[in-house]
C-alpha positions in Angstrom: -23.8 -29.9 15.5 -24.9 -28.3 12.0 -22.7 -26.8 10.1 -23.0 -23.2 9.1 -25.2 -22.9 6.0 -25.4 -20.0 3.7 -27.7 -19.2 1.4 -27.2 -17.8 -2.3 -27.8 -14.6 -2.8 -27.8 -12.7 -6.0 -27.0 -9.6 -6.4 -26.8 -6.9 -9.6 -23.7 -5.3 -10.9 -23.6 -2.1 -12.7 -20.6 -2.4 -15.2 -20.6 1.1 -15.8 -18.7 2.1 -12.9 -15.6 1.2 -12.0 -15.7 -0.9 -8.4 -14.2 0.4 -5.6 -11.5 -2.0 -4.6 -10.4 -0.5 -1.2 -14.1 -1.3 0.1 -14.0 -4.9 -0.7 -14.2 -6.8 2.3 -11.6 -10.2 2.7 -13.8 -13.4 1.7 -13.8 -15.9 4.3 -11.1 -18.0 4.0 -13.7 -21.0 3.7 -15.5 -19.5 0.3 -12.4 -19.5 -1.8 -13.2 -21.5 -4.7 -9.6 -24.0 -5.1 -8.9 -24.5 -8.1 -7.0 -27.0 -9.4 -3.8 -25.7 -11.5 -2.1 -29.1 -11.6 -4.5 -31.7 -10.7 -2.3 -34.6 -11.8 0.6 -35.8 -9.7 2.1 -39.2 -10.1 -0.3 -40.0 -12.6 -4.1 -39.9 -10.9 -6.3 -37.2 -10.4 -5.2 -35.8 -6.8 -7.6 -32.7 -5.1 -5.8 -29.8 -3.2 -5.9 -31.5 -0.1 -4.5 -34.9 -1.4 -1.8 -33.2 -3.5 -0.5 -31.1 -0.6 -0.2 -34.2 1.0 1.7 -35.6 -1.2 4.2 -33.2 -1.3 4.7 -32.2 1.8 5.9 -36.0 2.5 8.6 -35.2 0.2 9.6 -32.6 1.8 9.0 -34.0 5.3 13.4 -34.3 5.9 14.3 -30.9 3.7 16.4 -28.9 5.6 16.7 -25.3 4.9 19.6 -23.3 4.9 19.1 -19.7 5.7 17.3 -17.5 3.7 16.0 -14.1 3.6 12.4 -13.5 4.8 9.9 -13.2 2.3 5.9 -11.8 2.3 3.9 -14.5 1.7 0.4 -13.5 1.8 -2.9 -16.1 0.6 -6.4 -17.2 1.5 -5.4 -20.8 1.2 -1.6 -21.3 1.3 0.3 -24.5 0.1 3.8 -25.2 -1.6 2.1 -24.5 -4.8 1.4 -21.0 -4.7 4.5 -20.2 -3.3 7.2 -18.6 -5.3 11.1 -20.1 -5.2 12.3 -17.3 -2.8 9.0 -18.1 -0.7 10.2 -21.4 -0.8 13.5 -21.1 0.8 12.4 -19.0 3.4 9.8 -21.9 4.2 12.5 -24.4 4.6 14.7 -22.5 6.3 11.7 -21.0 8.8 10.7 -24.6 9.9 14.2 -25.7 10.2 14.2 -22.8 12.9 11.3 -23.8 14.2 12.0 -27.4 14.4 15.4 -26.7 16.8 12.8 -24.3 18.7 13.9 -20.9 17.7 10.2 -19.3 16.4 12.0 -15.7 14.2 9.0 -13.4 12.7 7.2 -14.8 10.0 3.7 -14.3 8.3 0.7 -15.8 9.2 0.2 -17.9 6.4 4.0 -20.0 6.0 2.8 -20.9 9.8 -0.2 -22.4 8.2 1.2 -24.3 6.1 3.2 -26.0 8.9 0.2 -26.5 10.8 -1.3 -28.1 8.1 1.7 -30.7 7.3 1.3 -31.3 11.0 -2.5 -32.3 11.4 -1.9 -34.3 8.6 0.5 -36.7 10.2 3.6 -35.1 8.7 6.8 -34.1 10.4 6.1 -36.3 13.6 6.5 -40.2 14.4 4.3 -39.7 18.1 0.7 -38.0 18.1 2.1 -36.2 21.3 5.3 -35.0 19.2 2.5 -33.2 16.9 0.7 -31.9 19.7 3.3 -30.3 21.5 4.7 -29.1 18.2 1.1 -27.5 17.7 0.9 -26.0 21.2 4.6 -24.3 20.7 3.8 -22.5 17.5 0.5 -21.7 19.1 2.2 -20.4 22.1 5.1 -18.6 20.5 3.5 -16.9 17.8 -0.2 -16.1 19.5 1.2 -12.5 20.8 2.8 -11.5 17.5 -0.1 -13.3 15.1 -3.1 -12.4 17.1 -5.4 -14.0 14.6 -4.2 -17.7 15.1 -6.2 -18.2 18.0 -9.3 -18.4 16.3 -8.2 -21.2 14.0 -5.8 -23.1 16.3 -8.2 -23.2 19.5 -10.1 -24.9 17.5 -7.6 -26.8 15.4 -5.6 -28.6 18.1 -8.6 -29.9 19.9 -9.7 -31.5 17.0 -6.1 -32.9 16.5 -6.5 -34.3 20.6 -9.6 -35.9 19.8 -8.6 -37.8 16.8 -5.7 -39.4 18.1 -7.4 -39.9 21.8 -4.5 -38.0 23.6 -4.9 -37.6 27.1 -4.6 -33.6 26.8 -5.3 -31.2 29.1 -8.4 -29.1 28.2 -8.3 -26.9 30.8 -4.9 -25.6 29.5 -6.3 -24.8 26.2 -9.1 -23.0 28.3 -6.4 -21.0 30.0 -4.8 -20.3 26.6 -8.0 -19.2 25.3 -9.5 -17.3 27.7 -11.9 -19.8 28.0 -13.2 -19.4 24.4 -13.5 -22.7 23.7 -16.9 -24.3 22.0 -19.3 -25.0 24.5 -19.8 -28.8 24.0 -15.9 -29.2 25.0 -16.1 -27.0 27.9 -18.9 -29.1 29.2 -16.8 -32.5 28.5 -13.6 -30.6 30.6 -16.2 -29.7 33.5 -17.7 -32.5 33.7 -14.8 -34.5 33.7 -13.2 -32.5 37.0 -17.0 -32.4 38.6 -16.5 -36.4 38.7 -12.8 -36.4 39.7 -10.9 -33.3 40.3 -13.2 -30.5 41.2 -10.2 -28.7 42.8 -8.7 -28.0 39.4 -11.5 -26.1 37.9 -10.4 -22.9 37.2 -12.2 -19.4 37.0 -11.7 -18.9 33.4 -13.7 -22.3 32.7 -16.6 -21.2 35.3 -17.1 -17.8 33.8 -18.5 -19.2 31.0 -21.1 -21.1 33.4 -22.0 -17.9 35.1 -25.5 -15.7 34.6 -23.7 -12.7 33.9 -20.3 -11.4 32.5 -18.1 -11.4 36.1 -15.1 -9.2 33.7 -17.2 -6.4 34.0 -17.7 -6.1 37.8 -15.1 -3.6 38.9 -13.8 -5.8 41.4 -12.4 -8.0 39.0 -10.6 -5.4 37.1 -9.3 -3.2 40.3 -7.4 -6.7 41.4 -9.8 -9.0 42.5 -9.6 -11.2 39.3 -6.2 -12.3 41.1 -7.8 -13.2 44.4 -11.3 -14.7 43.1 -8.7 -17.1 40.3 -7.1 -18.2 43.8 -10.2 -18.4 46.1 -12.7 -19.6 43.4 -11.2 -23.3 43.2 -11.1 -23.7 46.6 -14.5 -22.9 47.1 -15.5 -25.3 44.4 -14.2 -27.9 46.3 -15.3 -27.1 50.0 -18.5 -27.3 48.4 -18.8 -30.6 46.5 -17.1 -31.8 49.7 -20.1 -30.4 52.1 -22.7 -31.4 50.1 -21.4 -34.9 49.7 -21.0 -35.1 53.5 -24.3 -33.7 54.2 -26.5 -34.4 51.5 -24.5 -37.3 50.0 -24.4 -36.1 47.0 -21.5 -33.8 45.6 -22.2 -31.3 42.8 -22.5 -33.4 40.1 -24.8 -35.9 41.7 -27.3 -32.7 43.0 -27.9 -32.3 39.5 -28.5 -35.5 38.1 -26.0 -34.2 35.7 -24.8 -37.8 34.8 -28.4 -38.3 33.2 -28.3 -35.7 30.6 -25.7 -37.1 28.4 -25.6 -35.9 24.3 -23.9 -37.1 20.9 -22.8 -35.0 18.4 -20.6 -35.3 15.6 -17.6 -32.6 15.5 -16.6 -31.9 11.7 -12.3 -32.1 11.9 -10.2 -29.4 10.8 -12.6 -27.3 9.6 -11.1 -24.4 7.1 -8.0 -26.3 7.0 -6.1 -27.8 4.1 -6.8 -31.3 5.5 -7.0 -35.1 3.8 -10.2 -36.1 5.3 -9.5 -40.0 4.1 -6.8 -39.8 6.5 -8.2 -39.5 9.9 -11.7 -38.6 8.8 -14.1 -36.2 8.3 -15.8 -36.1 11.9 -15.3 -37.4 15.5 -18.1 -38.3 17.8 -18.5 -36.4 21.1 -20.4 -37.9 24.1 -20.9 -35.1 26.6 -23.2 -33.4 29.1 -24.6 -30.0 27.9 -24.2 -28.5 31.3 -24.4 -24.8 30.3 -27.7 -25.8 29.3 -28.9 -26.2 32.6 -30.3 -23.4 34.4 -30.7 -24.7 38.0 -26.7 -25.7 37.5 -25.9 -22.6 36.5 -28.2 -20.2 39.1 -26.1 -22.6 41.9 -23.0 -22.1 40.6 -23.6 -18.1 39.7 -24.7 -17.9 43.4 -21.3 -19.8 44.9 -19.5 -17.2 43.2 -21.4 -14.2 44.2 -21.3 -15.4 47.4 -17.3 -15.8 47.3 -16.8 -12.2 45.5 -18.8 -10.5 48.2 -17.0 -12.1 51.3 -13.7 -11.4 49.4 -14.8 -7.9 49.2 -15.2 -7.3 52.4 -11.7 -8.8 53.7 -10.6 -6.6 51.1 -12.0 -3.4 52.1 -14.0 -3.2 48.9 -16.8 -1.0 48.7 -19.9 -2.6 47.4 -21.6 -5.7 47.1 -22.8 -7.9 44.1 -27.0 -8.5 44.6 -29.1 -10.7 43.5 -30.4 -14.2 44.5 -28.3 -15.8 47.5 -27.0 -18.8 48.3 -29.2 -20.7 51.1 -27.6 -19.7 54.5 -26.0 -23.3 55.8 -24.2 -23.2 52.4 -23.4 -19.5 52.5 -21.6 -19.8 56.5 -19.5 -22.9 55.4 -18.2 -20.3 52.3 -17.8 -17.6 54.5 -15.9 -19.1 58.1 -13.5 -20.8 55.6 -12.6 -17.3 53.8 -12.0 -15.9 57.2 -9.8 -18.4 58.0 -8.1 -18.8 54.8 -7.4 -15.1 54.8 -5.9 -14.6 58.7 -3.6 -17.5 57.6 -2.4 -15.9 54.4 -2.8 -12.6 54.8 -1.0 -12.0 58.6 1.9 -9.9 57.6 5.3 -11.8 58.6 6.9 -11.2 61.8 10.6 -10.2 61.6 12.1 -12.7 63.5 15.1 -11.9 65.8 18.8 -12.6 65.3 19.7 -15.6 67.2 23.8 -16.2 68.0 24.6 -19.2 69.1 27.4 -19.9 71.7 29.6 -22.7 70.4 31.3 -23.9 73.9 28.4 -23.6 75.3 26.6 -25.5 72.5 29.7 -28.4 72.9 29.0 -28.7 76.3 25.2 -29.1 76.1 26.0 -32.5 73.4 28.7 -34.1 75.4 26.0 -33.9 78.1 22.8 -35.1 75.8 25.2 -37.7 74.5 25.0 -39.3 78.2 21.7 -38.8 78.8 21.2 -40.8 75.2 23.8 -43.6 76.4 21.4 -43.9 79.6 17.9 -44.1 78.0 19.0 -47.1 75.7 19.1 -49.3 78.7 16.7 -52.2 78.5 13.2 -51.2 79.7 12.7 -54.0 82.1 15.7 -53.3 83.5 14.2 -49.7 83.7 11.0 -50.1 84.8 11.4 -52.8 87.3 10.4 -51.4 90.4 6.8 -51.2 88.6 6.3 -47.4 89.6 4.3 -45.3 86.6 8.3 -43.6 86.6 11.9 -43.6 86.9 15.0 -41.5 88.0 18.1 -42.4 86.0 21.3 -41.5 88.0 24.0 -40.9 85.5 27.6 -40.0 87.0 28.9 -36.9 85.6 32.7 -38.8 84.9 31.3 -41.4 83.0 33.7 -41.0 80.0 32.3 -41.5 76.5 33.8 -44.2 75.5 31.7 -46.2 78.1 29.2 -48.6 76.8 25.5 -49.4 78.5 26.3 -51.9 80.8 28.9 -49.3 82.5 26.7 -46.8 82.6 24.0 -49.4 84.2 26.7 -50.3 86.7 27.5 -46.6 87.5 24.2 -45.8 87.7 23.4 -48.0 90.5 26.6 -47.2 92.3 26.6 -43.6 91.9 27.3 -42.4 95.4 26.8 -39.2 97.7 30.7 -38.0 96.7 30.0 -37.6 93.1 27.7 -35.7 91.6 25.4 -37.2 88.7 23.0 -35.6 86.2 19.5 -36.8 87.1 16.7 -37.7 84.1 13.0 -38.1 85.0 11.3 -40.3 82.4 7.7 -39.6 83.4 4.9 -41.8 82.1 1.9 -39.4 83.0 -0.6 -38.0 80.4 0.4 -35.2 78.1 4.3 -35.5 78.6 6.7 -37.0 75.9 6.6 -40.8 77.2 3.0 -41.6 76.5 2.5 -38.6 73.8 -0.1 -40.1 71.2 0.8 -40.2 67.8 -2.5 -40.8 65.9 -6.0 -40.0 66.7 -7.8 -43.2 67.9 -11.5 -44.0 68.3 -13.2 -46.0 70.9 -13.9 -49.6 69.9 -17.9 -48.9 69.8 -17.8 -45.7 67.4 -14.7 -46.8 65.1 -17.0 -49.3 63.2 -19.6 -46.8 62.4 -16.8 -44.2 61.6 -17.2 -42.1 58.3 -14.5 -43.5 55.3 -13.4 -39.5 55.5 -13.2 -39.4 59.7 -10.4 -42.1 59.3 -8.6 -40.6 56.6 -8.6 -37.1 58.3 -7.1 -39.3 61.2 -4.8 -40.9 58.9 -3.2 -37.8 57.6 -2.5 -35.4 61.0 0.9 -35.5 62.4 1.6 -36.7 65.9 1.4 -32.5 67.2 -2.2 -32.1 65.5 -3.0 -35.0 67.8 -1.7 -33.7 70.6 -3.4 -30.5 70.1 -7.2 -31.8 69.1 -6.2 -34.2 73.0 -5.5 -30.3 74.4 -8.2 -29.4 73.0 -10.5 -31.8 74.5 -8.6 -31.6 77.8 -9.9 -29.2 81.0 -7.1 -26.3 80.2 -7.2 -26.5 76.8 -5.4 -23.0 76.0 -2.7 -24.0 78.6 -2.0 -27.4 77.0 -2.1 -26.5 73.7 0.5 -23.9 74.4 3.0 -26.5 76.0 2.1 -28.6 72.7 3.4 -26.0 70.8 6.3 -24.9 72.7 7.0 -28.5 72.4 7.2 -28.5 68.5 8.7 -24.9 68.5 5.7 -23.7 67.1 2.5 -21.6 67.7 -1.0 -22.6 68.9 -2.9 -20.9 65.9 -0.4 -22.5 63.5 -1.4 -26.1 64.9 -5.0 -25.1 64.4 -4.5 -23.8 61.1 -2.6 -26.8 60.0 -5.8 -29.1 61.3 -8.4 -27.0 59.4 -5.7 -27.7 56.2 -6.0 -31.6 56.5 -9.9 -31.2 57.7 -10.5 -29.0 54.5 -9.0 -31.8 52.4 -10.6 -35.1 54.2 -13.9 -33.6 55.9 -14.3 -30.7 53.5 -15.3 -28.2 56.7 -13.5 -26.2 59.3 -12.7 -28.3 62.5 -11.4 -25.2 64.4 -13.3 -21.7 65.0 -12.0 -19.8 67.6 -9.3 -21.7 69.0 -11.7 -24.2 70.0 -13.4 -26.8 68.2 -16.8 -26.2 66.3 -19.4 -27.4 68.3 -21.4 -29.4 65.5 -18.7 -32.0 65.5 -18.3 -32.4 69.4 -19.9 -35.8 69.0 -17.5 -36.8 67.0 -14.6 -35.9 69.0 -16.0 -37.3 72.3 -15.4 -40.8 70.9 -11.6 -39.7 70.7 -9.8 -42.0 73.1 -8.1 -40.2 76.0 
C-alpha cells in the first residue's frame, strides 16, 4: 500500500492584513511539526515517541486519587504538554477506567491512554491490551464520535502485531463495516473457506454493486430481516453449489489463486515507538472486491433475497437488474418460503389443561405393573415364536411383587379374576420395531455422499419415522400417528427435517408435505 504523499505547495502572504483566525481550518493531526522541548532524558538524545515511552513506564502503577476534570485540548497529546491539574485528572481518569467505570472526559486524555497501551504499557497479556482497547473504544464511541476513525484503524493494527486470534467481523460490526478493504477481504475470505454462515450483511455491503442503505426497503425495516435472511442464504448457497457443481463459492472463483502482499504501516498518526514492534506488518490476502464476476454473483444473491423478502412482506416493488440464473434463483426462493411459514405463523394460544390428581395416581400404580411385566426375559416372552404376545397381568398383583411373581401370575391368571391385558406387537410402524436411524441398503451405502450420511447421522428417531411415512402408501395418515406419537405436529416434523437437511445437504428435502421429487432416488435406497 503507498502511503499518502503530499506535495509542497507555496503560497504568498500579504502581511498587511491582519489574518482571519476563525477561518483557519485544524491541521491534520499528522502535519504537526513535534518539537522537541526536552529532548534529553536519562542522559541520550530520546525523540517524542521514545520519550513518552519512557515515562509512561514510570507511571505505568500511579494511581490517581480523585481529581477535578480538566480541558485538555492538543494535536498531539503526551504527559509533557499537560499542565499539573491536567495531570491529576489523567491519573485519576485511568484509575477509573482501569476498575471499568469510563466518566466524561476529552478526546485527547483518551489518547494518551491508547497510546501507553499500543505501546505495551499498562498490560502483561496482548489480549489484556486488546480488550482494554475495545472497552474504551466501545464506551466512549457514542460520546467521542471522532475515535472511530483512529481506533478502527488502530486496534487492527494492534491484532496484527501481536497475532491475536481477534474477531474481524466484530470490528466490522463496530464499524459499520468501514474497515480498509484489504482486511475485509482477509475476514471474507477467511469465512468463505470455513464459516460462510457467519458472514454478516454489514461485511457484504461493501462487496455489493450499488449502495443497498439507500433502497427503501432497507430503511422501512427490511435492514432487520435481510441482516437475518442474508447469512443464511450465503450458506444455502456455497452448500448447493458444492453439492452440485463441487465447488462452493470460493472455489467458483478460483479465488484461492489471486493471493496479494502488502505491507500495512502500524499505528499510523499515533504517538508510537516504531523500534518496538515495528514500523509495518506484512498482509497476505485476496483482493476479492477487486473482482467483478465475484461481486456481479454476490450483488445478484442479494437482489434475489431482497425481492423474495419483499414479497412475503407485502412490499411494493422490486429491485431490477441482472438475475440470478433460475436453478440458483428456485433453491433461494422455496427455502424463504419455508423459512418464513415456520417463523412467521403467529402462535396458537394453547388451551388450559387441569389435570386430575386421583385419577393421575391411579393411571401410575397401573403403568407401574405394566412396567414390572415388560422386564420379563424375552425368550421367556417370545417363546411361542408368534411375530406377538398378550401379557396377562392380574389386577391384585400388589407392588411389592417382584418378576418372577408376576411371571407366575401371569400364567395362572384365571377366568375369576380379572387382569389388565398388554399387546406388544412386532408389526411395521408400531413402537416395537420403530426405526431409530435412517439406514441404506447394502448396494447404495458405499456409494453414499459424505453429507447423505451425516444428514442421517443427525435426525432424531421421529424424523425417521416420518421420512419411513413418508415413503409408505398412506403417507399423510402415518405421519399423523407419528406425530401424535411424539405429541407433536406433522408440519413441525417436516420443518425440523428441512432444519437438519439445510445444515448437511444444504437443500430443502420437504415441499409440500411430501418429499421433493429430485431426491426420490435417493430415498428409494432407504431400507423399509
Amino acid at each position: 500500500m503507498k502511503e499518502d504523499s503530499r506535495q509542497l505547495e507555496f503560497m504568498e502572504i500579504d502581511l498587511s492584513e491582519e489574518p482571519e483566525t476563525a477561518a483557519v481550518p485544524v491541521p491534520d493531526r499528522s502535519t504537526i511539526v513535534r518539537v522537541d522541548l526536552n529532548p534529553t532524558l536519562s542522559g541520550g538524545m530520546l525523540s517524542s515517541e521514545k520519550r513518552f515511552v519512557e515515562e509512561a513506564r514510570q507511571l505505568a502503577e500511579v494511581e490517581g486519587e480523585e481529581a477535578p476534570w480538566v480541558p485538555f485540548m492538543s494535536y498531539w497529546p503526551t504527559y509533557g504538554v499537560m499542565n499539573a491539574p491536567q495531570r491529576k485528572w489523567y491519573m485519576y481518569w485511568r484509575t477509573e477506567v482501569r476498575q471499568g467505570r469510563f466518566p466524561d472526559t476529552d478526546l485527547s486524555y483518551l489518547f494518551v491512554h491508547i497510546y501507553e497501551l499500543i505501546n505495551g504499557i499498562g498490560w502483561q497479556e496482548p489480549q489484556s491490551g486488546y480488550d482494554q482497547l475495545k472497552e474504551l473504544w466501545i464506551n466512549y464511541r457514542e460520546r467521542l464520535p471522532q475515535l472511530d476513525v483512529y481506533m478502527q484503524e488502530w486496534i487492527i493494527d494492534y491484532g496484527l502485531v501481536h497475532k491475536l486470534n481477534m474477531s474481524i467481523s466484530e470490528m466490522v460490526d463496530l464499524t459499520s463495516g468501514y474497515l480498509p478493504m484489504e482486511v475485509l477481504d482477509m475476514e471474507l475470505q477467511r469465512l468463505l473457506n470455513n464459516h460462510i454462515s457467519d458472514v454478516s450483511l454489514k461485511l457484504l455491503q461493501r462487496y455489493y454493486d450499488y449502495d443497498i442503505t439507500l433502497s427503501k426497503f432497507y430503511r422501512d425495516g427490511g435492514k432487520e430481516v435481510l441482516e437475518q435472511y442474508i447469512p443464511r442464504v450465503m450458506s444455502l448457497v456455497d452448500s448447493y453449489l458444492l453439492r452440485t457443481r463441487k465447488a462452493g463459492i470460493s472455489e467458483q472463483f478460483e479465488l484461492l489463486n489471486k493471493e496479494r502482499s502488502m505491507e500495512r504501516m502500524l499505528f499510523r498518526k499515533a504517538v508510537y515507538d516504531d523500534s518496538i514492534y515495528g514500523k509495518s506488518v506484512q498482509l497476505t490476502y485476496v483482493p476479492i472486491g477487486e473482482q467483478a464476476d465475484f461481486v456481479q454473483f454476490v450483488t445478484r444473491v442479494f437482489r434475489c433475497t431482497e425481492n423474495k423478502c419483499r414479497e412475503l412482506l407485502g412490499f411494493r416493488g422490486r429491485l431490477r437488474g441482472k438475475t440470478l440464473e433460475p436453478e440458483l434463483a428456485n433453491v433461494i426462493e422455496r427455502y424463504l418460503d419455508k423459512a418464513f411459514t415456520a417463523e412467521h405463523v403467529p402462535a396458537v394460544e394453547q388451551p388450559l389443561i387441569q389435570i386430575d390428581t386421583e385419577k393421575l395416581a391411579s393411571l401410575q400404580q397401573e403403568s407401574e405393573y405394566v412396567r414390572r411385566a415388560l422386564m420379563i426375559e424375552e425368550e421367556q416372552v417370545w417363546e411361542d415364536g408368534n411375530s406377538g404376545a398378550t401379557l396377562l397381568i392380574p389386577n391384585s398383583v400388589h407392588e411389592t411383587d417382584d418378576v418372577k411373581e408376576i411371571q407366575q401370575d401371569t400364567k395362572a391368571c384365571n377366568q375369576q379374576e380379572p387382569c389388565v391385558e398388554v399387546h406388544i406387537s412386532t408389526s411395521e410402524g408400531q413402537t416395537g420395531t420403530e426405526p431409530l436411524t435412517l439406514q441404506w441398503e447394502a448396494a447404495s451405502s458405499a456409494d453414499l455422499d459424505e453429507e447423505w450420511a451425516h444428514f442421517s447421522g443427525m435426525l432424531s428417531p421421529q424424523h425417521v419415522q416420518a421420512i419411513h411415512a413418508l415413503l409408505g402408501d398412506n403417507p399423510d395418515t402415518e405421519l399423523m400417528r407419528v406425530a401424535e406419537r411424539y405429541g407433536t405436529m406433522p408440519a413441525l416434523l417436516l420443518d425440523e427435517i428441512n432444519d437438519v437437511a439445510m445444515e448437511t445437504i444444504g437443500d430443502l428435502l420437504v415441499e409440500g408435505d411430501r418429499l421433493v421429487s429430485e431426491y426420490m432416488n435417493v430415498f428409494e435406497q432407504v431400507k423399509r
